[in-house]
C-alpha positions as CSV (number, residue, x, y, z in Angstrom):
1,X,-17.6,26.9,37.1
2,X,-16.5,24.7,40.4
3,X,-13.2,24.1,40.9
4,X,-13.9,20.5,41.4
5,X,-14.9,20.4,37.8
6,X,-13.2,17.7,35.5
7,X,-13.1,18.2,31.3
8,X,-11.7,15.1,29.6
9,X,-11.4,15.3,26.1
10,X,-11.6,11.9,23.8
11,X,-9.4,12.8,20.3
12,X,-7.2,11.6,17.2
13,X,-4.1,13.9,16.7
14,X,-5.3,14.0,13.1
15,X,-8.7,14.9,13.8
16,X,-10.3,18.6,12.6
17,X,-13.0,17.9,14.4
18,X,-11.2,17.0,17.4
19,X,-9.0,20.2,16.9
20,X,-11.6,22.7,17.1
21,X,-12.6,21.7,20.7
22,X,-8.7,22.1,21.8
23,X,-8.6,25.7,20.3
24,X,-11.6,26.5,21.8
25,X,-10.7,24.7,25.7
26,X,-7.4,26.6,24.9
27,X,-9.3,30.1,24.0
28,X,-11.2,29.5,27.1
29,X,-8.2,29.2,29.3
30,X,-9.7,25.2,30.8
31,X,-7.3,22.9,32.0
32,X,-8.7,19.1,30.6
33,X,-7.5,16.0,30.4
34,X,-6.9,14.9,26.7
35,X,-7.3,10.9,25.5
36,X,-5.5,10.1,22.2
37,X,-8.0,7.4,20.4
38,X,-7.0,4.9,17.9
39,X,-10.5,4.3,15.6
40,X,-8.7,1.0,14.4
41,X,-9.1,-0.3,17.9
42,X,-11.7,2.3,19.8
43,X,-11.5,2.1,23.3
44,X,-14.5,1.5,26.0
45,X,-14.4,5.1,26.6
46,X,-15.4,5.7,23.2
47,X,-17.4,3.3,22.9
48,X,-19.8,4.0,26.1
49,X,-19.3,7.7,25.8
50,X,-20.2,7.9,22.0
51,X,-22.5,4.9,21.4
52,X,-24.7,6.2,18.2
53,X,-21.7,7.5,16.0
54,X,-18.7,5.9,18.0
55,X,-16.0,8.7,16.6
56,X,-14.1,11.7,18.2
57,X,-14.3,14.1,19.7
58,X,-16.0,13.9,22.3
59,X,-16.0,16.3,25.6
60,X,-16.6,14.3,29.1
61,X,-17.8,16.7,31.5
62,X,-17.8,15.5,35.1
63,X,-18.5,11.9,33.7
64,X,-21.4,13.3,31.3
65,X,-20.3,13.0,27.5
66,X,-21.2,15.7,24.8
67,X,-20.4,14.6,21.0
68,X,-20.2,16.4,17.9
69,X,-17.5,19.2,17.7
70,X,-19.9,22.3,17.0
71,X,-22.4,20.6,19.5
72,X,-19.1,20.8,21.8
73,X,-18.3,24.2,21.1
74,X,-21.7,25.8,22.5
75,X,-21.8,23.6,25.0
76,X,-18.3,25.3,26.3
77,X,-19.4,29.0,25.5
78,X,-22.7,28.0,27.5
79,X,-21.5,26.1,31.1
80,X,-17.9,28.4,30.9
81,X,-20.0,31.6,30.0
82,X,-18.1,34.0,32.5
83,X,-14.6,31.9,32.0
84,X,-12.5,33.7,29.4
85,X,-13.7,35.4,25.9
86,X,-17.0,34.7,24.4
87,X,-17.0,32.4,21.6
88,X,-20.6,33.1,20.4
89,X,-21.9,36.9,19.8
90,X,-24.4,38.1,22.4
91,X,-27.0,39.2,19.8
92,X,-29.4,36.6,19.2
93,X,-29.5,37.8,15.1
94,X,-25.7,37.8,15.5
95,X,-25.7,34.1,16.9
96,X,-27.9,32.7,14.1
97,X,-25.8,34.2,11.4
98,X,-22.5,32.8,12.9
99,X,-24.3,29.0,13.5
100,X,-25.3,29.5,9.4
101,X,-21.9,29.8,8.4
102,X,-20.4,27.1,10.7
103,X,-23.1,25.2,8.8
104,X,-22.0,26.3,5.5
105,X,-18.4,25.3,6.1
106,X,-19.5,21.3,7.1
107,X,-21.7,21.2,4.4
108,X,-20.3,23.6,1.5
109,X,-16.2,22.9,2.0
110,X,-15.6,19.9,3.9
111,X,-18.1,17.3,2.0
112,X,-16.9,18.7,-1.7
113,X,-13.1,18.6,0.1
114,X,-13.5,15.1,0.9
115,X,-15.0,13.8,-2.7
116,X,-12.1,15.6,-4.0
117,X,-9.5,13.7,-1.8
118,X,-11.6,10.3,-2.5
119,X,-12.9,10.1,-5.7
120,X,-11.3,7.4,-7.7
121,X,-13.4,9.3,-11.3
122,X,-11.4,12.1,-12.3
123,X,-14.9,13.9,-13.2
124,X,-16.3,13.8,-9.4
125,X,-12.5,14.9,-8.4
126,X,-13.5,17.7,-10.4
127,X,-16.8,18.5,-9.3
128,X,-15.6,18.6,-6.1
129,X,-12.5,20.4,-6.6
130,X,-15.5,23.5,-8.7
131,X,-17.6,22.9,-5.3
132,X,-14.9,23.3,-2.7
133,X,-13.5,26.1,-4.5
134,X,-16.8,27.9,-5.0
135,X,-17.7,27.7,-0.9
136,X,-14.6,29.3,-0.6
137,X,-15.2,32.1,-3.1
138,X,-18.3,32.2,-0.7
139,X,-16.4,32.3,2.5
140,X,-14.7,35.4,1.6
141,X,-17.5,37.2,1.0
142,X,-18.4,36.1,4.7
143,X,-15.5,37.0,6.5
144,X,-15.6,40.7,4.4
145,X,-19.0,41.2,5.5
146,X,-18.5,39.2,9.5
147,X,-15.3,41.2,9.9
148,X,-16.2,44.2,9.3
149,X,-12.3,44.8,8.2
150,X,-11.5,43.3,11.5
151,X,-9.1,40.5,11.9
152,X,-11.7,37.6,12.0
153,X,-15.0,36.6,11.6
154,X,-15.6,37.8,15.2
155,X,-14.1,40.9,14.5
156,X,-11.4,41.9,17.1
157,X,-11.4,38.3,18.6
158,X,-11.9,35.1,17.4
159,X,-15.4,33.7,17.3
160,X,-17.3,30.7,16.3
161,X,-16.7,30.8,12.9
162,X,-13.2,31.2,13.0
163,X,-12.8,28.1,15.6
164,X,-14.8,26.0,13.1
165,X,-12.7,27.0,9.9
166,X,-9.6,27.1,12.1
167,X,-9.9,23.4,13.1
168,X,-9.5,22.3,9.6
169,X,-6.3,24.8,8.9
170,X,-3.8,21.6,8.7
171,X,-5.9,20.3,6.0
172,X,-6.7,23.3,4.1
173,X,-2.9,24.4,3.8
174,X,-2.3,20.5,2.8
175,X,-5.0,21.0,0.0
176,X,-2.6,21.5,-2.9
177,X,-0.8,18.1,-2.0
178,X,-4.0,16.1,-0.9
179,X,-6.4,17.6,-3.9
180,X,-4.2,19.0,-6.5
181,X,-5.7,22.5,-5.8
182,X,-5.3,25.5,-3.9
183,X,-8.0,26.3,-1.6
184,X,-6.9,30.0,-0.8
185,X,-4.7,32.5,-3.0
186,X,-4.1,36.4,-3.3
187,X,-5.9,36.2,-6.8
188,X,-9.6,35.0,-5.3
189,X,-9.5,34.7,-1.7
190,X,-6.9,37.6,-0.2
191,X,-8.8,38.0,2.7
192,X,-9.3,34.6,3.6
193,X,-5.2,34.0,2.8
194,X,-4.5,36.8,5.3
195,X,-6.8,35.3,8.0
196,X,-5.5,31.8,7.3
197,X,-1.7,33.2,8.6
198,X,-3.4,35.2,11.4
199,X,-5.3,32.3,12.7
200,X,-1.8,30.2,12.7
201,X,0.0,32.6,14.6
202,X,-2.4,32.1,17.6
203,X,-1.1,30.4,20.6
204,X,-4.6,28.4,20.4
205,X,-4.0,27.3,16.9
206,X,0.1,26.7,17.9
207,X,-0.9,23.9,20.7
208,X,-3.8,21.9,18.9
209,X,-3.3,22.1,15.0
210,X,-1.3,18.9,13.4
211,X,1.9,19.5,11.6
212,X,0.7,20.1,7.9
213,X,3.5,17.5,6.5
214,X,2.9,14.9,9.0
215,X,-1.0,15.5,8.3
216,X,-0.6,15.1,4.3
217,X,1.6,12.0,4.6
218,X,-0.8,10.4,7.4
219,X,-3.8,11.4,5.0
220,X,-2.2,10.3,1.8
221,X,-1.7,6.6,3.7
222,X,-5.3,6.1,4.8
223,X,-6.2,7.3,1.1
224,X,-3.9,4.3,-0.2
225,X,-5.3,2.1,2.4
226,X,-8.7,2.9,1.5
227,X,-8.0,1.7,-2.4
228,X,-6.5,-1.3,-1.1
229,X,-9.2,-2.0,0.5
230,X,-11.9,-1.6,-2.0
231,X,-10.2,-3.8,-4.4
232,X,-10.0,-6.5,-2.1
């Protein structure tokens, strides 16, 4: 792209969403400007540049805004196509199968994750807990099969996948503390454990990933707040 090109990026230090576009801009090797938000107060920015959902992240390219982190994402690989690695495969079968489990990983882990973190009943804890535990059961499977007994989903490199499930790393090693579970062990999910520590040893992963401690204690204070809140 032009040199005269400008990438803003609008973001919450605590945000997963938010995270995968920095691994991805960082993957990329794109310079951008990035805007901490606070939600409690949203800014004019956010406000004009996400108007229907008025949440992070949110991308501004030369003054145009694109929302939604995987929106983001193919948006990157797309208008910086000859600028670093490929983030999406080049075969169109390829491409579908990696936007299905990017898919899978919104609506499979991170819905089931959150009623686990949220639910006040100790039978929907548990229900989400079975469901979150179940997607990941799934998600090995996936990353056997993806892999091909390569490092990640996207084989030799990181991909799409890995970018999506990579984002959410802080929050899946905070698991245990946040939903009284673990997510990922050597008993069920070896391969996923061993992609987990690859995946935090990249440089990508080093700049935009939340320290996990900070992150549990930041979640486990808007969780409090939340209850407050509802008993009001």
């Amino acid at each position: 792209m032009a040199g005269e090109d400008e990438l803003k990026l609008l973001g919450t230090w605590a945000s997963a969403w938010a995270a995968r576009v920095k691994i991805a801009l960082h993957l990329k090797g794109l310079s951008y400007e990035y805007v901490e938000q606070d939600l409690d107060n949203k800014s004019d920015l956010l406000l004009t540049s996400n108007p229907v959902h008025k949440k992070v992240p949110v991308l501004i390219h030369n003054g145009k805004p694109i929302c939604e982190s995987v929106v983001i994402l193919e948006y990157i690989d797309e208008a910086y196509g000859t600028t670093g690695p490929s983030l999406l495969p080049a075969d169109p079968y390829e491409r579908a199968v990696a936007r299905f489990w990017v898919d899978y990983i919104d609506q499979k882990l991170v819905i089931p994750w959150k009623v686990a973190f949220t639910a006040d009943e100790e039978e929907e804890k548990t229900e989400g807990i079975n469901q979150m535990l179940a997607a990941a059961h799934t998600l090995e499977g996936a990353l056997k099969e993806c892999s091909k007994g390569k490092p990640f989903f996207g084989g030799d490199s990181v991909g799409h996948v890995d970018i999506a499930l990579g984002g959410l790393l802080a929050f899946l090693q905070g698991t245990e503390d946040l939903c009284g579970t673990k997510l990922f062990d050597k008993a069920n999910t070896p391969l996923l454990l061993a992609w987990m520590d690859r995946f935090a040893e990249l440089d990508a992963a080093k700049v935009a990933l939340p320290d996990v401690g900070k992150l549990v204690e930041f979640a486990k204070t808007k969780r409090a707040e939340i209850a407050l809140s509802i008993k009001k």
